[in-house]
Rosetta silent file (secondary structure, phi, psi, omega in degrees, C-alpha in Angstrom):
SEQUENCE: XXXXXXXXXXXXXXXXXXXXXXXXXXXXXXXXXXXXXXXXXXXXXXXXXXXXXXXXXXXXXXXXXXXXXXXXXXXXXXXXXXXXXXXXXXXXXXXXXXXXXXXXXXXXXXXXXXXXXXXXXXXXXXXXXXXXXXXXXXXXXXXXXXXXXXXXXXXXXXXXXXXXXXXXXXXXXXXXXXXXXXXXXXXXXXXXXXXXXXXXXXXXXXXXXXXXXXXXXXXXXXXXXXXXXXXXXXXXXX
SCORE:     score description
SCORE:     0.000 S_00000001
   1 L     0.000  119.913  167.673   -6.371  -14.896   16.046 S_00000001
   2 L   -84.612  144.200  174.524   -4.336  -11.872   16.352 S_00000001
   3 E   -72.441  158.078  142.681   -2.183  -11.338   19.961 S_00000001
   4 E   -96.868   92.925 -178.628   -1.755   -8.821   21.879 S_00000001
   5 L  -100.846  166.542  172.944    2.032   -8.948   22.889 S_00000001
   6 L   -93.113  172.669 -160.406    4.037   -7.411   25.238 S_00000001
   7 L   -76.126  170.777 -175.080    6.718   -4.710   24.656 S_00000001
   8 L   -84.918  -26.047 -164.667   10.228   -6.006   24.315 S_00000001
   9 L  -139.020   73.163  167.270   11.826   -3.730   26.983 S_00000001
  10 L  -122.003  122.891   50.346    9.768   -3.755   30.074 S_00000001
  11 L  -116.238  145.396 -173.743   10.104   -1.967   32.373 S_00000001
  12 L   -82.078  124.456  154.033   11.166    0.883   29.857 S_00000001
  13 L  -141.888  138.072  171.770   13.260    4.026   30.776 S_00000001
  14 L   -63.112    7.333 -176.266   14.228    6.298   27.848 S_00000001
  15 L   -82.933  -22.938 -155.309   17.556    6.688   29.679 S_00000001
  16 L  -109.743  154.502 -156.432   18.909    3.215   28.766 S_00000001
  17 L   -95.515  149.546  171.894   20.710    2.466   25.663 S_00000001
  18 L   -72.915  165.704  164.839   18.670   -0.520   23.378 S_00000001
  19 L   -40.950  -45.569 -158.141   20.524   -3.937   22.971 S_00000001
  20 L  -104.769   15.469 -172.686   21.371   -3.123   19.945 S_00000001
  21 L   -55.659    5.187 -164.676   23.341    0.077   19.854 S_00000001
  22 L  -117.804   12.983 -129.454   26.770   -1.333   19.429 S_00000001
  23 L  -113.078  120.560  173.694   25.664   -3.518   16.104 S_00000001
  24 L   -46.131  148.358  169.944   27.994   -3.829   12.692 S_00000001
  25 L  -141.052  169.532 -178.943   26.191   -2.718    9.168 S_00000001
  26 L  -102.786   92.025 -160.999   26.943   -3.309    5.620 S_00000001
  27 L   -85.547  136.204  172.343   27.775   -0.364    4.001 S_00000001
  28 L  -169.934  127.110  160.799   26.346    0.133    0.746 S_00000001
  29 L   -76.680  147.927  170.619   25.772    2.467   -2.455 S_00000001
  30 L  -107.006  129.768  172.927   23.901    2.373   -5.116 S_00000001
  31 L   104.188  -16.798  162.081   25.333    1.836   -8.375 S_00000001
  32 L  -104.941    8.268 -177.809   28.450    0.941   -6.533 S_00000001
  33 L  -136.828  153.766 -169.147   27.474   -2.689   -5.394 S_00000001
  34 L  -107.538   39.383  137.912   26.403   -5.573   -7.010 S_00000001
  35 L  -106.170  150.481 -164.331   23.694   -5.915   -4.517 S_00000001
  36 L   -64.930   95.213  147.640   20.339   -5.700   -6.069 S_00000001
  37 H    -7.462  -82.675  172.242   18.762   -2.376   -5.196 S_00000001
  38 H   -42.971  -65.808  166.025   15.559   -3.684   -5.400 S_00000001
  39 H   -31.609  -40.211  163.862   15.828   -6.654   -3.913 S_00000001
  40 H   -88.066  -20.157  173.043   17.337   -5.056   -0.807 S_00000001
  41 H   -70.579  -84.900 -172.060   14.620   -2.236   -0.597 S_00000001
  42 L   -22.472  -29.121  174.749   11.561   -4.747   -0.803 S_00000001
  43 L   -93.991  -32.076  177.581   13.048   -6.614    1.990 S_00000001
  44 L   -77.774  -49.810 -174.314   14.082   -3.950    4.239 S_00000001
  45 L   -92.536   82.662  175.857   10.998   -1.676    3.972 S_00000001
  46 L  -141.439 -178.544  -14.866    8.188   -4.147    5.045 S_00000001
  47 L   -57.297  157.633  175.411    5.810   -4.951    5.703 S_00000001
  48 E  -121.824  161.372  178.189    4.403   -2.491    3.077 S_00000001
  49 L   -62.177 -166.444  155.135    0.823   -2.196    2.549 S_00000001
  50 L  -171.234  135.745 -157.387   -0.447   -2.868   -0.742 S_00000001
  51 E  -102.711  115.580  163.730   -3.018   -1.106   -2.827 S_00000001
  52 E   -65.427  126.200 -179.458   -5.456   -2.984   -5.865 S_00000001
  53 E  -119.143  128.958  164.823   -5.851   -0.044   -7.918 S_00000001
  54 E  -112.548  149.693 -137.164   -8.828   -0.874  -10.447 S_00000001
  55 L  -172.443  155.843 -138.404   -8.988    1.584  -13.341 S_00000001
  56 E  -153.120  127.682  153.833  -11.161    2.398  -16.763 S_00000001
  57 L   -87.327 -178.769 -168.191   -9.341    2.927  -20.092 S_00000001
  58 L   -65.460  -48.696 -168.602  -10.351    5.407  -22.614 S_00000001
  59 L   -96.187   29.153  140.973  -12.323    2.106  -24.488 S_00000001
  60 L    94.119   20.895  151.650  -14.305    0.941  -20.964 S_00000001
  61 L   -85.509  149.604 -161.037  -11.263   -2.118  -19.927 S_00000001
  62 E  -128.287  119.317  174.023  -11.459   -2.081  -16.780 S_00000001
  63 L  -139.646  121.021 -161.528   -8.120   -2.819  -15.394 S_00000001
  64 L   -97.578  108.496  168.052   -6.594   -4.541  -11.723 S_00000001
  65 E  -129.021  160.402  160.434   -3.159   -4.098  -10.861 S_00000001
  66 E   -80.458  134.041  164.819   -1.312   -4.538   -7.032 S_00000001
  67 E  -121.245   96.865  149.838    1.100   -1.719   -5.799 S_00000001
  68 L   -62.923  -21.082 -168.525    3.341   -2.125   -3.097 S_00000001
  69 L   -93.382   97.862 -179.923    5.232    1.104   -3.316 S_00000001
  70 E  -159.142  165.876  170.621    1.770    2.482   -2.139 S_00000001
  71 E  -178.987 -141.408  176.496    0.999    4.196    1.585 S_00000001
  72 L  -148.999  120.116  139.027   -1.215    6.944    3.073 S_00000001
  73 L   -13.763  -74.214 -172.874   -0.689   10.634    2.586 S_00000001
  74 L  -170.089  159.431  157.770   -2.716   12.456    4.853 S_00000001
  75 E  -122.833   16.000  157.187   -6.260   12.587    6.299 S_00000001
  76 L  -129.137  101.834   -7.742   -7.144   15.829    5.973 S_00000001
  77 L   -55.765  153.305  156.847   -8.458   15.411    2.855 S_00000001
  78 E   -59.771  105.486  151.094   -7.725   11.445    2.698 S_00000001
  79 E   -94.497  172.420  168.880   -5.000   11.440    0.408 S_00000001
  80 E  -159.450 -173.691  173.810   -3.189    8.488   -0.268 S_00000001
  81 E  -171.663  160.158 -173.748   -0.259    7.676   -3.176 S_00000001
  82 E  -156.959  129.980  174.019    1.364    4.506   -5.348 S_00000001
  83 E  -103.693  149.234  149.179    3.921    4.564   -7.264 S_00000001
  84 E   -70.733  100.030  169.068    4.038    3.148  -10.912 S_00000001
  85 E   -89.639  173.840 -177.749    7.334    1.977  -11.999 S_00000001
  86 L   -86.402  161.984  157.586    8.411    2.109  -15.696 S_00000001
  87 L   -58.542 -177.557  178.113    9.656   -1.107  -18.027 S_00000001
  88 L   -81.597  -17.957 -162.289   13.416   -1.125  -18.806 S_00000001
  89 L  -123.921   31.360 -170.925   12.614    0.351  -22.015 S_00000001
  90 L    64.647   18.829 -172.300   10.270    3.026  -20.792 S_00000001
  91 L  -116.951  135.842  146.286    6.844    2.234  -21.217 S_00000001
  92 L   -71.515 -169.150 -140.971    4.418    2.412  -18.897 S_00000001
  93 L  -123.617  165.481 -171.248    2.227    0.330  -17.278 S_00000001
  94 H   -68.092  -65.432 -163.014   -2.037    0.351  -18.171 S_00000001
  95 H   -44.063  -65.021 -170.227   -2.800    1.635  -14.641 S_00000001
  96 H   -50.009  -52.353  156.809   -0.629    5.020  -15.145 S_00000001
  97 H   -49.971  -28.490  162.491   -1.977    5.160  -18.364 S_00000001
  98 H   -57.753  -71.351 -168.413   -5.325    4.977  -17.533 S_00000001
  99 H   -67.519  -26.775  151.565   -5.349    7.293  -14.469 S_00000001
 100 H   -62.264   18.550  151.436   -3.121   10.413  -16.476 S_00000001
 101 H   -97.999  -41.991 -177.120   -6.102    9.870  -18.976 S_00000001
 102 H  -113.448  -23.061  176.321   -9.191   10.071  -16.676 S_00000001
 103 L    56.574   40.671  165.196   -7.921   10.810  -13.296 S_00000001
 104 E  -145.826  151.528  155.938   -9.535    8.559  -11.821 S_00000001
 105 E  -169.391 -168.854  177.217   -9.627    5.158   -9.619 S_00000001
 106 E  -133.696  147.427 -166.631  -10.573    2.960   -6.669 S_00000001
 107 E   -93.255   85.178  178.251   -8.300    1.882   -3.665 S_00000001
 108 E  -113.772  128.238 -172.675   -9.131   -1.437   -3.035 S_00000001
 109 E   -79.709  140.526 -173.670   -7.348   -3.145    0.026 S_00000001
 110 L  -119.510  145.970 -139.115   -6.683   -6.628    0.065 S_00000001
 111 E  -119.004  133.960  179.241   -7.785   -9.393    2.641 S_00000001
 112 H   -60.226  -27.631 -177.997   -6.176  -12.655    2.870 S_00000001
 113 H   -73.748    5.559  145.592   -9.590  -14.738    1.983 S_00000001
 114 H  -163.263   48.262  153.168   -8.495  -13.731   -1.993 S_00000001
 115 H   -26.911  -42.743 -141.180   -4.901  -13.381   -2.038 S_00000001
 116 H  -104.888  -26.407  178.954   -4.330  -15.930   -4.649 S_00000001
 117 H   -88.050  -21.777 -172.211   -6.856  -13.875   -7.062 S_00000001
 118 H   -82.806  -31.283  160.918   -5.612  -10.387   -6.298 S_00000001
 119 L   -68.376    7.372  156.527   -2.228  -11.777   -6.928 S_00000001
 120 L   -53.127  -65.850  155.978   -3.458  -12.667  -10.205 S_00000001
 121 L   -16.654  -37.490 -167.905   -3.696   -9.299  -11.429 S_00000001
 122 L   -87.837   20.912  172.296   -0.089   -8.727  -11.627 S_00000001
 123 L   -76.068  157.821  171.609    0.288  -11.116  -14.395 S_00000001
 124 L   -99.910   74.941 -169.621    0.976   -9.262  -17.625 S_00000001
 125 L   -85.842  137.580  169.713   -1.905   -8.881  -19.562 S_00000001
 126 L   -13.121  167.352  153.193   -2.337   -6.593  -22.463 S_00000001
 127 L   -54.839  -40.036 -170.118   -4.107   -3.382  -22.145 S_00000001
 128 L   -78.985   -1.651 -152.895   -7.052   -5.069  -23.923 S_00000001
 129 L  -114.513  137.183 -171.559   -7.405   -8.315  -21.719 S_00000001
 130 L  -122.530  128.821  156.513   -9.403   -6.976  -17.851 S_00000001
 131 H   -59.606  -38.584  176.049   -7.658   -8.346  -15.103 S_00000001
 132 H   -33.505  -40.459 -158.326  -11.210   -8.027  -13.176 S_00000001
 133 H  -109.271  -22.030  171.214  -12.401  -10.914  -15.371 S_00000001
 134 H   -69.458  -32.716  176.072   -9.149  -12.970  -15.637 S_00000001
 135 H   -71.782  -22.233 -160.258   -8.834  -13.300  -11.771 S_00000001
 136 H    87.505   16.962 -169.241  -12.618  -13.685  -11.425 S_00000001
 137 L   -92.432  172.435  178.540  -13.172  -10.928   -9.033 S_00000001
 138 L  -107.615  147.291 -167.721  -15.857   -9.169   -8.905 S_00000001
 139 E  -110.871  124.995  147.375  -16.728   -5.489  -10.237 S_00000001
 140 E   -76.929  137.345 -160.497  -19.134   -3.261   -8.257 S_00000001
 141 L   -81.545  160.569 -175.978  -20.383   -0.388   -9.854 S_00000001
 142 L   -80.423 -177.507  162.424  -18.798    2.933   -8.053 S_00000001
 143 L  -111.326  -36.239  161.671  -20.926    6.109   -6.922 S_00000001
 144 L  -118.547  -14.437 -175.770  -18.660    8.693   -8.039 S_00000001
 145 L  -140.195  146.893 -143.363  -15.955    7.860   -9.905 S_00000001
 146 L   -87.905  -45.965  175.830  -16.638    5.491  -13.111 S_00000001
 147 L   -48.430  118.870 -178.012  -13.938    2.481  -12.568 S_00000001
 148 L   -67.094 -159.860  170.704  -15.514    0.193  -10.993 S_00000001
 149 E  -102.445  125.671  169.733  -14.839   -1.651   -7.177 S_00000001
 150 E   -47.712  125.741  169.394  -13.631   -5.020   -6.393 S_00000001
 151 L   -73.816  -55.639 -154.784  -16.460   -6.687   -4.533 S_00000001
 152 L   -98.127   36.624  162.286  -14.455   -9.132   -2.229 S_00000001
 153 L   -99.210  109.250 -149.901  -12.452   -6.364   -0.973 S_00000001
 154 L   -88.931   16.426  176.324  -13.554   -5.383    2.430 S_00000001
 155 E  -158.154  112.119 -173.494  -12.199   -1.943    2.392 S_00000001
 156 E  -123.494  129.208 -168.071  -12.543    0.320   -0.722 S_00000001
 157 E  -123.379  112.714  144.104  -11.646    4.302   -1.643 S_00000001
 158 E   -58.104  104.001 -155.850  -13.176    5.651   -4.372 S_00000001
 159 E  -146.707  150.674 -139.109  -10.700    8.761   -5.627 S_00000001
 160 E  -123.142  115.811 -169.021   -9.936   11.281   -7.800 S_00000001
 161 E   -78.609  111.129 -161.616   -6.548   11.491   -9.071 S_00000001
 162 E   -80.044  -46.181  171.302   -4.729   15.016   -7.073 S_00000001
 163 E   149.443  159.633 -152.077   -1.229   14.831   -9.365 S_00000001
 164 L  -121.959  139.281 -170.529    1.813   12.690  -10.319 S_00000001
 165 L  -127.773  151.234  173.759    5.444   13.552   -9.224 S_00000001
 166 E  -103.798  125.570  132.680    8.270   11.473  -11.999 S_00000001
 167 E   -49.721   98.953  167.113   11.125    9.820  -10.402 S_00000001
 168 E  -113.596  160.961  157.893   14.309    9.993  -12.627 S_00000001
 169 L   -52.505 -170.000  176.870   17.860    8.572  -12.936 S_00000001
 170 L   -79.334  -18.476 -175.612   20.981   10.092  -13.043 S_00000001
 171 L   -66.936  -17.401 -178.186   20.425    9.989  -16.930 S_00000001
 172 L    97.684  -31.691  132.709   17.346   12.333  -16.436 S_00000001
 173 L    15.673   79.767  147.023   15.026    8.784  -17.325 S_00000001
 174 E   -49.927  137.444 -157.485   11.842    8.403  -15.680 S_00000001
 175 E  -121.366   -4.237  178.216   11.806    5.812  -13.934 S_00000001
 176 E  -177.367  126.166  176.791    8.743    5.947  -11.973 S_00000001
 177 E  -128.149  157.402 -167.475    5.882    7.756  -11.330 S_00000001
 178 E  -119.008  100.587 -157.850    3.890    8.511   -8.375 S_00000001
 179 L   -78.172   80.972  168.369    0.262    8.803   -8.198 S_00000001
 180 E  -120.714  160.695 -161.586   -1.489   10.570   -5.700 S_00000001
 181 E   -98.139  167.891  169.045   -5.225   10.249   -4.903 S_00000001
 182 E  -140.755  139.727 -147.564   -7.455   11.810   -2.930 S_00000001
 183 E  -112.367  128.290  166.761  -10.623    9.296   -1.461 S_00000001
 184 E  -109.177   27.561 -163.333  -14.044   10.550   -2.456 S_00000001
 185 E   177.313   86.764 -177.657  -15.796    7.948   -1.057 S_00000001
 186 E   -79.370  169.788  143.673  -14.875    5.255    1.382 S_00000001
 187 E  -141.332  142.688 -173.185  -16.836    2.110    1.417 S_00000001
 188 E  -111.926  153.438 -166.271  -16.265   -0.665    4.461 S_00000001
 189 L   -86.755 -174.822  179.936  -17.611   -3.912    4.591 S_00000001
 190 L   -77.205  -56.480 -154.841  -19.976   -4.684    7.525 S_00000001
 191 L   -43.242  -33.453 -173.054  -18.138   -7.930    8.319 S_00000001
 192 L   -98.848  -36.445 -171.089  -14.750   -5.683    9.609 S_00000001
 193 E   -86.868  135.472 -175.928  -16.119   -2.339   10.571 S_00000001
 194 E   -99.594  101.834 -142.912  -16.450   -1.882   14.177 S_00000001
 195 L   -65.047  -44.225 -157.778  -19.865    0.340   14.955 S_00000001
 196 L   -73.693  -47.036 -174.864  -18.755    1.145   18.819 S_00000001
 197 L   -60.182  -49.264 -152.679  -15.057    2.055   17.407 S_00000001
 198 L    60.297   38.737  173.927  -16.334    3.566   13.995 S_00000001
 199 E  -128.971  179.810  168.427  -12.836    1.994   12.728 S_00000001
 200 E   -87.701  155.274  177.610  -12.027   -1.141   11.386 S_00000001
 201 L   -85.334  126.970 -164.509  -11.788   -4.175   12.874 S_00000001
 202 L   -58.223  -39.709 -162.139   -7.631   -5.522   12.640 S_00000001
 203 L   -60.311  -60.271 -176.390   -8.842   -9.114   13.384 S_00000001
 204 L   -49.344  -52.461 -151.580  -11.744   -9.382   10.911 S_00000001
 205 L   -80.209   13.141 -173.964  -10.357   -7.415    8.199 S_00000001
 206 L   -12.268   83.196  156.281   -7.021   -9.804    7.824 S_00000001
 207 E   -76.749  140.311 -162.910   -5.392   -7.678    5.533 S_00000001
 208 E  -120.341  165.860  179.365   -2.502   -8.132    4.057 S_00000001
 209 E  -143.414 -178.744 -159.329    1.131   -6.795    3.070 S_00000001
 210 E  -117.395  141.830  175.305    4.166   -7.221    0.906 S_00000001
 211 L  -113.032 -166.977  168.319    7.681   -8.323    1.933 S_00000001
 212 L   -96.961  160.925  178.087   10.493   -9.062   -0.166 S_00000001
 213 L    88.485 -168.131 -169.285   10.615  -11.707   -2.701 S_00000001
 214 L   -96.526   -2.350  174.633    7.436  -13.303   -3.795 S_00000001
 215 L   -52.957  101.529  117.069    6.219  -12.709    0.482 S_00000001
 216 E   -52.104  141.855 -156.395    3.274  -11.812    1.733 S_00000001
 217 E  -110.545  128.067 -179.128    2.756  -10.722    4.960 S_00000001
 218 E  -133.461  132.791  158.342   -0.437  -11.455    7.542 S_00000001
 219 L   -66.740  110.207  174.251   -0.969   -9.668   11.054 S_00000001
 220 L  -100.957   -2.902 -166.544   -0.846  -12.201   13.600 S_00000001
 221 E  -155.532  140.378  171.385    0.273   -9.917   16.626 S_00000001
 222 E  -135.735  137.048 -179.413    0.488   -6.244   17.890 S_00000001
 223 L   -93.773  108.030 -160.058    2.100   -4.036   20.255 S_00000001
 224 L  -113.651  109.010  174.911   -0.007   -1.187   21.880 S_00000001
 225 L  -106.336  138.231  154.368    2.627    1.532   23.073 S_00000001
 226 L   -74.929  146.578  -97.999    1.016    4.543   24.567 S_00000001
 227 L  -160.499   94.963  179.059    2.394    7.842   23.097 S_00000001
 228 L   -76.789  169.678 -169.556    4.571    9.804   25.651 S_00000001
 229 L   -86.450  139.692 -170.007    3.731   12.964   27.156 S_00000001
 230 L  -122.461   75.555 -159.291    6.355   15.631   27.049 S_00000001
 231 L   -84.423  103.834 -149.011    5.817   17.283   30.470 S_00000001
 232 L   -54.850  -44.506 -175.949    7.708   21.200   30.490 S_00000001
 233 L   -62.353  -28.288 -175.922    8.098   21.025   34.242 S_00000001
 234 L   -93.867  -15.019  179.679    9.968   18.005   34.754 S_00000001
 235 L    61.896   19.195 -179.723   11.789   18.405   31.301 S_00000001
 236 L  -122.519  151.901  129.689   10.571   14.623   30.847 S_00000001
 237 L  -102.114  149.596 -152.538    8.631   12.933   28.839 S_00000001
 238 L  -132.287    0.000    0.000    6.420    9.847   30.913 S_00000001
């Protein structure tokens, strides 16, 4: 069951300093510290969503990878974007390669009821090897765009690849690249989508996210802050 909790600081006035304004940090560069870059991103910026991207090579593998560095764009158009990092040695990964061939894939979000298979996917199988059939999930055929859909994924975007921005080092190295989509096509399962809302349901849809580390993340609780009002006469916002 997800909560409804209460805010941390009630009764609230934007006048008052938080607890924690006074607090020491840990100063740190990168490339000047021998803490692990990664290791400290993945843990600070969570939870992050995380996007199944299924995908079509040129010779019809069909291939399921997970993306955490993933998020939502915009929604007018639905865009959305994931990034693809590189190997140590430069090569990319099947998913980039696929979608800079065809410019295409499906968004499929993943649900706690088949964690343990969508975290399959990331194992490192050839190009030639379909994660779809090594996890055991199931592929639904699409309506518009030819890679097919994960069936036990209760929220799916069928999309059209928009264009790829390269990350490099200081060496000039790509080092990542970043893939954004534009959704031609959601589809929601019944079981989560909420008719009276027209949104999804948070409860049903247990969806999941990425921490640091080998962590996954499940909503068990939420805080519903209203959005203040910036009111000219008063110079306030209530």
């Amino acid at each position: 069951t997800i909560r409804a909790l209460a805010t941390p600081n009630t009764p609230f006035a934007p006048d008052q300093k938080p607890n924690t304004c006074d607090q020491k940090t840990v100063p740190i560069i990168p490339g000047e510290s021998k803490v692990s870059i990664y290791n400290l991103m993945i843990s600070a910026v969570a939870p992050r969503p995380i996007f199944l991207v299924s995908t079509m090579s040129d010779s019809g593998v069909v291939n399921v990878a997970p993306f955490s560095y993933s998020t939502v764009i915009a929604h007018n158009p639905p865009t959305v974007a994931f990034s693809c990092t590189h190997t140590s040695k430069g090569i990319i990964r099947d998913t980039l390669r696929n979608v800079q061939q065809n410019k295409e894939c499906v968004i499929n979000m993943i649900s706690e009821w088949f964690l343990e298979h969508a975290n399959h996917t990331s194992a490192d199988y050839p190009p030639e090897i379909s994660e779809m059939e090594r996890a055991n999930l199931t592929p639904v055929k699409s309506d518009i765009v030819k890679p097919p859909r994960v069936g036990e994924s209760a929220v799916q975007m069928e999309s059209t690849v928009e264009g790829f921005h390269e990350t490099k080092d200081d060496n000039g190295n790509t080092t990542c690249t970043t893939v954004f989509c534009r959704v031609r096509k959601f589809h929601i399962s019944e079981d989560v989508f909420d008719h009276e809302k027209k949104e999804v349901d948070i409860e049903r849809y247990k969806v999941m996210s990425r921490l640091g580390g080998n962590k996954y993340g499940r909503m068990d609780g939420y805080i519903d802050i209203s959005r203040p009002k910036y009111d000219k006469s008063s110079d306030k916002a209530n």
